[in-house]
N, CA, C and O atoms as a GROMACS GRO file, in nm:
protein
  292
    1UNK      N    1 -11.459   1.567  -2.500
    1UNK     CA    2 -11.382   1.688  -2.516
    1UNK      C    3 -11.385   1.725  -2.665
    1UNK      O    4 -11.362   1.650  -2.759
    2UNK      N    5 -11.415   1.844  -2.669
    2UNK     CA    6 -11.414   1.920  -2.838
    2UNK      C    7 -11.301   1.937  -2.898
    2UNK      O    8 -11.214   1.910  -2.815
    3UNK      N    9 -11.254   1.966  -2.997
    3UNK     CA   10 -11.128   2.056  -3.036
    3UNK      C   11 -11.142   2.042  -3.170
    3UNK      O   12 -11.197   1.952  -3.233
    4UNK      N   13 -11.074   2.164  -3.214
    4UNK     CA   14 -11.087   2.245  -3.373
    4UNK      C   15 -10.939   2.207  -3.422
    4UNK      O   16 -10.834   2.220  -3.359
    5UNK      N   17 -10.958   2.162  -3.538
    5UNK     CA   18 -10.806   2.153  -3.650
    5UNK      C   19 -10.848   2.206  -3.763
    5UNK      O   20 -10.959   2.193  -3.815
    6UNK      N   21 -10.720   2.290  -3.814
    6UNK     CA   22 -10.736   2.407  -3.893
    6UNK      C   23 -10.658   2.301  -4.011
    6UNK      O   24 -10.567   2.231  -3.965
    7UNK      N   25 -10.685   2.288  -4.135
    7UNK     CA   26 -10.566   2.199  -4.258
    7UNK      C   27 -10.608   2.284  -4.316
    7UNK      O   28 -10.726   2.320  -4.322
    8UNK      N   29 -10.473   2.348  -4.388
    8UNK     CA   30 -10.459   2.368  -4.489
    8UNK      C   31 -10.433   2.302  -4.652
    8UNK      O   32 -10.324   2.248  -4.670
    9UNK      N   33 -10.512   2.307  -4.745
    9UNK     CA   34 -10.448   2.222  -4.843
    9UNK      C   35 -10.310   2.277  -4.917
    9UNK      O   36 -10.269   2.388  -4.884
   10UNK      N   37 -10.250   2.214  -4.999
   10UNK     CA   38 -10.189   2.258  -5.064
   10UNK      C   39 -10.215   2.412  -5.140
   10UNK      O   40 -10.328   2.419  -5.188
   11UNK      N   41 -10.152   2.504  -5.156
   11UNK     CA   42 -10.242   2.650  -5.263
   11UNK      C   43 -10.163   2.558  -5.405
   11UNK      O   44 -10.086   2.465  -5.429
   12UNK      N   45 -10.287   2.710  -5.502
   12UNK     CA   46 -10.189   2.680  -5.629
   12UNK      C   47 -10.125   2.745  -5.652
   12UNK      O   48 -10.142   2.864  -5.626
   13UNK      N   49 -10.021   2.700  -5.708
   13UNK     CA   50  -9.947   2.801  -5.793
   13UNK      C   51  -9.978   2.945  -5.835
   13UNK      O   52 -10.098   2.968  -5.822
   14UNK      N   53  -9.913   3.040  -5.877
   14UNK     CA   54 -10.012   3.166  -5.953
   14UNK      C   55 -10.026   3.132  -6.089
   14UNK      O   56 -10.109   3.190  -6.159
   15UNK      N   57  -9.944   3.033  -6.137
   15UNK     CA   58  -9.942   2.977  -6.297
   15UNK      C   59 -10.106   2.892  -6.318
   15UNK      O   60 -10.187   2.912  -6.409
   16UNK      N   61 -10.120   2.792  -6.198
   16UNK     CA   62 -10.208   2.702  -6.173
   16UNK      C   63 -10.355   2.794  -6.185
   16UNK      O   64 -10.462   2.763  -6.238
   17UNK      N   65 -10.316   2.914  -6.119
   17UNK     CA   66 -10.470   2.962  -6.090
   17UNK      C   67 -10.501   3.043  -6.199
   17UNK      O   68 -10.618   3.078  -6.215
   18UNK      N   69 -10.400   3.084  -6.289
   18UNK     CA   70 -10.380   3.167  -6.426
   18UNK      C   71 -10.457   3.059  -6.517
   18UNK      O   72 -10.563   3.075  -6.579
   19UNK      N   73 -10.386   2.958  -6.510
   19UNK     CA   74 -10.497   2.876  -6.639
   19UNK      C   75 -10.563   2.851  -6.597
   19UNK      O   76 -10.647   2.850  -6.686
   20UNK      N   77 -10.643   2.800  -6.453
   20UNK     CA   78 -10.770   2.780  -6.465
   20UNK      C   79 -10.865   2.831  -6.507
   20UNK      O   80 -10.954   2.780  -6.576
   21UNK      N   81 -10.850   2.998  -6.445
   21UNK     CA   82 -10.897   3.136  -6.471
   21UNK      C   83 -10.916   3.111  -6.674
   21UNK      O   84 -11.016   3.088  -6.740
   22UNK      N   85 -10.824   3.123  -6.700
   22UNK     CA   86 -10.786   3.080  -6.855
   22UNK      C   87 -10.916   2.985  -6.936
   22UNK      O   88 -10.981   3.004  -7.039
   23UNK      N   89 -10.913   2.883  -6.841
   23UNK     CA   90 -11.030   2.738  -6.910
   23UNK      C   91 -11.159   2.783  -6.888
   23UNK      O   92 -11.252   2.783  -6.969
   24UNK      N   93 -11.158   2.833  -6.744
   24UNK     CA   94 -11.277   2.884  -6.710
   24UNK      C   95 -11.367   2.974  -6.823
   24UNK      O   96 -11.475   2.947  -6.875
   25UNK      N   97 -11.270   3.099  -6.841
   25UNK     CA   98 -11.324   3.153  -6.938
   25UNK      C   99 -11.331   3.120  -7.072
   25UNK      O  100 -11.412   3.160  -7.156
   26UNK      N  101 -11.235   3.041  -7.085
   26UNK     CA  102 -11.285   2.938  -7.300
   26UNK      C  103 -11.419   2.873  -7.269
   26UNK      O  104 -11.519   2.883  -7.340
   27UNK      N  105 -11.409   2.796  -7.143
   27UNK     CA  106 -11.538   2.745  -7.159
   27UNK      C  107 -11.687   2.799  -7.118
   27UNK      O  108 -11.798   2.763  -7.159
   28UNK      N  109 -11.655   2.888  -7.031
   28UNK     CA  110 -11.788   3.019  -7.074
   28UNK      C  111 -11.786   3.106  -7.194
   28UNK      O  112 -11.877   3.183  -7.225
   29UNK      N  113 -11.692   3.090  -7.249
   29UNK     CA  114 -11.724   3.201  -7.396
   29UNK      C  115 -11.767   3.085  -7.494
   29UNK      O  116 -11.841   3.106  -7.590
   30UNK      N  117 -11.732   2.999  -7.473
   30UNK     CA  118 -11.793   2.900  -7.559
   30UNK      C  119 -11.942   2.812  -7.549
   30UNK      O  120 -11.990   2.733  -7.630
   31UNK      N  121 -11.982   2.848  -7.444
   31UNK     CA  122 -12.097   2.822  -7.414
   31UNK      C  123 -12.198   2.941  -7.449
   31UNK      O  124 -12.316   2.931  -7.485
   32UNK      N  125 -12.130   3.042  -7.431
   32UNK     CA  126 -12.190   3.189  -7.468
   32UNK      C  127 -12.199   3.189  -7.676
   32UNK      O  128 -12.295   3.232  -7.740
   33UNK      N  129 -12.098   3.143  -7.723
   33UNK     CA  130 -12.101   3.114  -7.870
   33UNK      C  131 -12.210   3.017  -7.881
   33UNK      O  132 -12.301   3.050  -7.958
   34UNK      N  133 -12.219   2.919  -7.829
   34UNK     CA  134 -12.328   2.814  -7.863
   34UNK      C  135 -12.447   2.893  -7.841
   34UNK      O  136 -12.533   2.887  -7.929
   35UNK      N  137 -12.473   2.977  -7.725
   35UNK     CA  138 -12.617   2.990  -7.709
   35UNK      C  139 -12.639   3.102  -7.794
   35UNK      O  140 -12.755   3.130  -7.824
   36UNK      N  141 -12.535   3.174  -7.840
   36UNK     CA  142 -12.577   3.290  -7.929
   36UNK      C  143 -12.603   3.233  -8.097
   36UNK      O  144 -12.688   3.295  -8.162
   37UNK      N  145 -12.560   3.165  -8.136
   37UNK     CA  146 -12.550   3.064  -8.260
   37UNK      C  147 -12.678   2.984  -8.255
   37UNK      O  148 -12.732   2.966  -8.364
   38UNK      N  149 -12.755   2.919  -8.118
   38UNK     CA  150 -12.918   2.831  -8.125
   38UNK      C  151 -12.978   2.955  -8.121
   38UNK      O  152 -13.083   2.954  -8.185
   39UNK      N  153 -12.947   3.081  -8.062
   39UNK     CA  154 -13.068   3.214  -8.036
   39UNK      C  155 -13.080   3.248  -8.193
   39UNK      O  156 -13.189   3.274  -8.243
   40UNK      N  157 -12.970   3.247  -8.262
   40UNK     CA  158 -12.956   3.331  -8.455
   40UNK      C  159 -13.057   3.246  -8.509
   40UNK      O  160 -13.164   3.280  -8.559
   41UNK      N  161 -13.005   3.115  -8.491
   41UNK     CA  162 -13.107   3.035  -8.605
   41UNK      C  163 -13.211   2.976  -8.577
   41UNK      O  164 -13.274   2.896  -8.648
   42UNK      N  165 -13.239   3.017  -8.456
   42UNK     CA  166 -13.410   2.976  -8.421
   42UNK      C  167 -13.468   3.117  -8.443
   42UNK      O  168 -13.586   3.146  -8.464
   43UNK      N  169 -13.362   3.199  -8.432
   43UNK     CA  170 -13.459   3.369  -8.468
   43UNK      C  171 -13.450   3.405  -8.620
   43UNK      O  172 -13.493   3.514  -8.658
   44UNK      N  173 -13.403   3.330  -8.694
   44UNK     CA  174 -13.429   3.306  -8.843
   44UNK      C  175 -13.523   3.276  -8.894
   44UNK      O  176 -13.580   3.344  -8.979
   45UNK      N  177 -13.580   3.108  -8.830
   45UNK     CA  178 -13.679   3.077  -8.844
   45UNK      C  179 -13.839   3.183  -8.888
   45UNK      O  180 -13.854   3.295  -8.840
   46UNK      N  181 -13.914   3.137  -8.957
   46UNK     CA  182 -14.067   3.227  -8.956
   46UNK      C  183 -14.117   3.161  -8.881
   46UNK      O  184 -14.085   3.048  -8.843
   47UNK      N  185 -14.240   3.253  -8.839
   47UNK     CA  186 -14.364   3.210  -8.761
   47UNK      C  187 -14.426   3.088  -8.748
   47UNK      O  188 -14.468   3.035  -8.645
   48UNK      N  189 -14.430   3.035  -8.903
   48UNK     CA  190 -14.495   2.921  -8.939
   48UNK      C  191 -14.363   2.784  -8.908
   48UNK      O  192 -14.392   2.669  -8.875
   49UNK      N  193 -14.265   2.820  -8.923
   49UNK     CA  194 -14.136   2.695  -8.877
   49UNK      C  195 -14.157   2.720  -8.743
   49UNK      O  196 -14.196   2.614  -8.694
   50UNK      N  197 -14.151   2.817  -8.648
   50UNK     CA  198 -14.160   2.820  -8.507
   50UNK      C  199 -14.275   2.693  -8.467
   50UNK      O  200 -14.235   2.584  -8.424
   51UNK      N  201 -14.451   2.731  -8.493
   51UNK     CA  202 -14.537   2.705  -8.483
   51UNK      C  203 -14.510   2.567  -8.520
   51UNK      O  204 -14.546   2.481  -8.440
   52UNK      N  205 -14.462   2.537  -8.611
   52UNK     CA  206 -14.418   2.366  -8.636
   52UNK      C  207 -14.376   2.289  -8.492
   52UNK      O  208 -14.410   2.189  -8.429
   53UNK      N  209 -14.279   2.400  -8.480
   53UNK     CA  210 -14.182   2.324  -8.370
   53UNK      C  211 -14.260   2.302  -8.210
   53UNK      O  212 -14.226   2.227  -8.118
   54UNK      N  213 -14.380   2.404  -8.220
   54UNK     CA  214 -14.468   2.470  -8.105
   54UNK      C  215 -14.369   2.563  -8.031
   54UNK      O  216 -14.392   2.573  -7.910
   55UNK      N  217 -14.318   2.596  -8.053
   55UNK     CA  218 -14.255   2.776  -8.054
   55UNK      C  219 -14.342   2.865  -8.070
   55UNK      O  220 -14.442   2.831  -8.134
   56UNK      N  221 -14.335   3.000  -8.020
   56UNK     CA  222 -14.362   3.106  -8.040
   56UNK      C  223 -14.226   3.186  -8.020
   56UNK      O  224 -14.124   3.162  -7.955
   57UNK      N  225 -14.270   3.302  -8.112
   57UNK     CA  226 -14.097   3.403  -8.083
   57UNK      C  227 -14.048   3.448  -7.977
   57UNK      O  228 -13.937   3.497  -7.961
   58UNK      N  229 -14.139   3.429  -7.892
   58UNK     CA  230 -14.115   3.539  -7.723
   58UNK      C  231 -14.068   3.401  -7.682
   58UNK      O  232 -14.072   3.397  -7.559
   59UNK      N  233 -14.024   3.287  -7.733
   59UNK     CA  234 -13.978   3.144  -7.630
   59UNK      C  235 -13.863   3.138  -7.681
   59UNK      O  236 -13.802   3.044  -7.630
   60UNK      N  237 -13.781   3.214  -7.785
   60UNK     CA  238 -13.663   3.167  -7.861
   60UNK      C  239 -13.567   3.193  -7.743
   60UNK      O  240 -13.477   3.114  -7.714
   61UNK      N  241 -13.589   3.307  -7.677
   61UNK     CA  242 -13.433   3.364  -7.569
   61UNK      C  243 -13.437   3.235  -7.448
   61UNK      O  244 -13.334   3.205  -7.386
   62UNK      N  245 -13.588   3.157  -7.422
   62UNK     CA  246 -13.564   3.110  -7.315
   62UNK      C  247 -13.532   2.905  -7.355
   62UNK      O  248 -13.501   2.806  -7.290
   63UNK      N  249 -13.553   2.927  -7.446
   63UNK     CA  250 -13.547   2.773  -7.519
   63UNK      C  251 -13.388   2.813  -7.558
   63UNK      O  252 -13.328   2.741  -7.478
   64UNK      N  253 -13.301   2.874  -7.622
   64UNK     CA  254 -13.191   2.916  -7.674
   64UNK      C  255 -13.093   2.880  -7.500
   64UNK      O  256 -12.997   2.806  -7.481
   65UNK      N  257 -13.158   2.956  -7.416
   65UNK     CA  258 -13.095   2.934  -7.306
   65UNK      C  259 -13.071   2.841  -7.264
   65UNK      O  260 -12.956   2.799  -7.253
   66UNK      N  261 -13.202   2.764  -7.220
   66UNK     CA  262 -13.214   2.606  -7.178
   66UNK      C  263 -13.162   2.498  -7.252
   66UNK      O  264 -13.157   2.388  -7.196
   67UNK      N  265 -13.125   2.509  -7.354
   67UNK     CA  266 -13.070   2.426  -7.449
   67UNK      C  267 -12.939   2.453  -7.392
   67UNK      O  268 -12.906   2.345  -7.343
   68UNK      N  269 -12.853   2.531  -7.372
   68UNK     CA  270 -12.684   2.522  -7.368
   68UNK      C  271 -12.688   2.540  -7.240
   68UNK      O  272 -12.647   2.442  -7.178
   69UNK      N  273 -12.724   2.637  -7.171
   69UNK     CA  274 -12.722   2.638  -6.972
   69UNK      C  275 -12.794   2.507  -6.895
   69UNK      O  276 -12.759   2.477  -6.780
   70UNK      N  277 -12.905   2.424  -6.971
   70UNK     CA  278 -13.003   2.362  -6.898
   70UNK      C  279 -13.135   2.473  -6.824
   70UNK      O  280 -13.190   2.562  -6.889
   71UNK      N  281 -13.163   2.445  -6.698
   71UNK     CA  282 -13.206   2.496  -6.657
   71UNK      C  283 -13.221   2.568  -6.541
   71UNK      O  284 -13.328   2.577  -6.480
   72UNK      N  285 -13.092   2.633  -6.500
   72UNK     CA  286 -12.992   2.752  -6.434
   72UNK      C  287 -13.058   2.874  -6.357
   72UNK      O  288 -13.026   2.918  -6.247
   73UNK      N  289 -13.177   2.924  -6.458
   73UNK     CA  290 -13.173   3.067  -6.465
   73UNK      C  291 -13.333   3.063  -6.321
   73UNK      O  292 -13.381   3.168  -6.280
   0.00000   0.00000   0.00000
């Protein structure tokens, strides 16, 4: 014989779901600061520091990325 049970968990709070909402976003804006801060100073770099690194300039947005997201996209 089958049968379905419905549980509910506990909810949160509206305080609870306010700061998460809250962390959530410090810690995406801060991940967004990091990757904008590796994108500045690898796009500082010249041609010839890129080429050191085996860079080219058209790789800075996707190396800048992969460095703070991993590899997400």
């Amino acid at each position: 014989m089958a049968y379905a049970q419905i549980t509910r968990g506990a909810s949160a709070s509206l305080f609870d779901r306010i700061a998460d909402a809250r962390k959530t976003y410090a810690q995406r804006w801060g991940a967004y600061r990091a990757y904008r801060t590796t994108f500045n100073e690898l796009n500082k770099l010249t041609d010839r520091d890129l080429s050191d690194l085996g860079l080219h300039r058209s790789m800075i947005q996707g190396v800048a990325y992969d460095a703070i997201y991993g590899d997400k996209a």
